[in-house]
C-alpha positions in Angstrom: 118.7 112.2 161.4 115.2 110.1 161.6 117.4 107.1 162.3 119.5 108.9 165.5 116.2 110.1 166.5 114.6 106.7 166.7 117.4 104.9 167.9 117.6 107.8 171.0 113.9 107.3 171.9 113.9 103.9 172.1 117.4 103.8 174.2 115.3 106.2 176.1 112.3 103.5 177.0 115.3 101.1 177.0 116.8 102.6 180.0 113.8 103.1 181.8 112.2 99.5 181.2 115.6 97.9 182.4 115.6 100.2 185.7 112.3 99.1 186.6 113.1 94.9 185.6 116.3 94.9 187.8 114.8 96.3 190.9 112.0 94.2 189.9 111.0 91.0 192.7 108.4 89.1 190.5 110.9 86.9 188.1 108.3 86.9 185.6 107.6 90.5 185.6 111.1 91.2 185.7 111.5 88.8 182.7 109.2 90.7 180.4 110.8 93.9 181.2 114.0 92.9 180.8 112.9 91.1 177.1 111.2 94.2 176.0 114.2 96.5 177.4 116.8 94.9 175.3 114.2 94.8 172.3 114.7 98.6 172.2 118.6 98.4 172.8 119.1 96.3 169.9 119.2 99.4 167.5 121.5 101.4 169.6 124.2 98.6 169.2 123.8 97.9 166.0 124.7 101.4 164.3 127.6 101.7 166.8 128.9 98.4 165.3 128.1 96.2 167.8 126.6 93.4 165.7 127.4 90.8 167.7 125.9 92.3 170.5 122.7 93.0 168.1 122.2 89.2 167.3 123.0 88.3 171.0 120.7 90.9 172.4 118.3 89.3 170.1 118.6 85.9 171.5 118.4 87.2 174.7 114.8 89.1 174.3 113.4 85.5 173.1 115.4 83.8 176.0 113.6 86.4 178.0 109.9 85.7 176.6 110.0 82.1 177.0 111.6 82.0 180.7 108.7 84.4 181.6 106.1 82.4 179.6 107.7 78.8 181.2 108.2 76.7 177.9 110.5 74.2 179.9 111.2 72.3 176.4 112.3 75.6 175.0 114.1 77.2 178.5 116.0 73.7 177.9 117.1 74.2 174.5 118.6 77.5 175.3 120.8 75.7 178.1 122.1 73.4 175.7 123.1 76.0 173.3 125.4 78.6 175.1 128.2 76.2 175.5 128.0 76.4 171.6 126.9 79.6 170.8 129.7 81.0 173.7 132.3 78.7 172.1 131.4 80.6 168.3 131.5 84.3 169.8 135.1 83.3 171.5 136.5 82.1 168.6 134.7 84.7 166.4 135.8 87.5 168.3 139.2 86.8 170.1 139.3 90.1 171.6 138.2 92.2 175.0 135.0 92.0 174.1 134.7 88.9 172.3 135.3 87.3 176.5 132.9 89.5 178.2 130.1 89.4 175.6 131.0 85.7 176.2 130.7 85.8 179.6 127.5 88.1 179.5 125.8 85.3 176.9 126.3 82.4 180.0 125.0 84.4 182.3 122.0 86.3 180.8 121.1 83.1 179.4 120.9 81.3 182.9 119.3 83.9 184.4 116.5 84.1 181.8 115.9 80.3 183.2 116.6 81.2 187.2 113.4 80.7 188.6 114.9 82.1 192.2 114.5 86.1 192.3 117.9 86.2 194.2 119.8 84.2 191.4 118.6 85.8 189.0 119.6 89.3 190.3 123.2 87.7 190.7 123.6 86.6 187.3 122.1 89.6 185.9 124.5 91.2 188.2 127.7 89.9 186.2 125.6 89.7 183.2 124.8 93.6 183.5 128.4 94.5 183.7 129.9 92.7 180.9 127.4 94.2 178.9 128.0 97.8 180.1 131.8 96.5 179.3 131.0 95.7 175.9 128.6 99.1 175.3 131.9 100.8 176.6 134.3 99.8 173.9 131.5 100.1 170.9 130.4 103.3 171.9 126.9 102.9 172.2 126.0 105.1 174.6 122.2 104.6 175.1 123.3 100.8 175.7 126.0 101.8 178.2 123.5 103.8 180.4 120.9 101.0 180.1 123.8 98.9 182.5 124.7 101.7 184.6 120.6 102.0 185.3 120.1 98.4 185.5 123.1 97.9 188.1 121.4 101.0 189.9 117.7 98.7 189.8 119.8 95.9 190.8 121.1 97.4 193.9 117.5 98.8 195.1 116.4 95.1 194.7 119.3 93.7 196.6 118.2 96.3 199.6 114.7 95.6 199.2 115.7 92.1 199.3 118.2 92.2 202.5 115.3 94.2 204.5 112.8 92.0 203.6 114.6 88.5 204.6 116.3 90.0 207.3 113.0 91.3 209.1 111.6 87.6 208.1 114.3 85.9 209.8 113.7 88.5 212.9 110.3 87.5 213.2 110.8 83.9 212.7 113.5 83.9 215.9 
């Protein structure tokens, strides 16, 4: 009971953290949300099975942390390992969601590296629904609503965005 208790709260703050990184402009604000949002998804995954989606989401809050902290050395490192890390969860899990956890590990992973807001919100775009995907079929719950609130952030940012470039480009002609 403790253990569904904690695991609700913090899908709770999950949800909520991820709304406000995805409609987020500030990369590096939005990078620190987005780390400490999947920090508190991790649990929620991992007790519906989702194990590989535990240790990815894992990866992911680091890959987070040091592409909002700049460690170039370290944001390089990660790009060198998702060709191998994506190659081990394909082979590892040659099912549905063995290809679109793949496919959310290339893209979260370059978007924890985008230094362009508008890139970023585009991978985290695919990125976001993979992973809803992959919450789907596990049956975490807290996790899938964490994606349906992120694509919900991502689509205020993407109007936010669109006013503000389009009144820029207005102004400029």
């Amino acid at each position: 009971m403790l253990v569904e208790y904690t695991v609700a709260v913090l899908g709770l703050i999950s949800i909520v953290l991820n709304g406000f990184a995805m409609k987020e402009q500030d990369v590096i604000k939005a990078k620190i949300l987005l780390g400490s949002a999947v920090l508190f998804i991790i649990p929620d995954f991992y007790i519906h099975g989702g194990i590989h989606g535990s240790f990815q989401s894992f990866i992911i809050t680091i890959m987070c942390f040091l592409g909002a902290w700049e460690y170039k050395k370290a944001e390089k490192m990660v790009l060198y390992f998702i060709p191998f890390f994506s190659t081990y969860l394909l082979f590892g899990l040659q099912e549905v969601s063995g290809i679109v956890i793949v496919i959310a590990s290339v893209t979260t992973s370059l978007a924890t590296t985008s230094k362009d807001p508008k890139t970023m919100k585009i991978l985290l775009s695919v990125s976001t629904i993979c992973w809803g995907v992959y919450s789907y079929i596990y049956g975490a719950w807290f996790a899938f609503m964490f994606d349906v609130v992120g694509l919900i952030g991502l689509i205020i940012f993407f109007k936010n965005y669109k006013k503000k470039y389009s009144y820029v480009h207005e102004v400029s002609v």
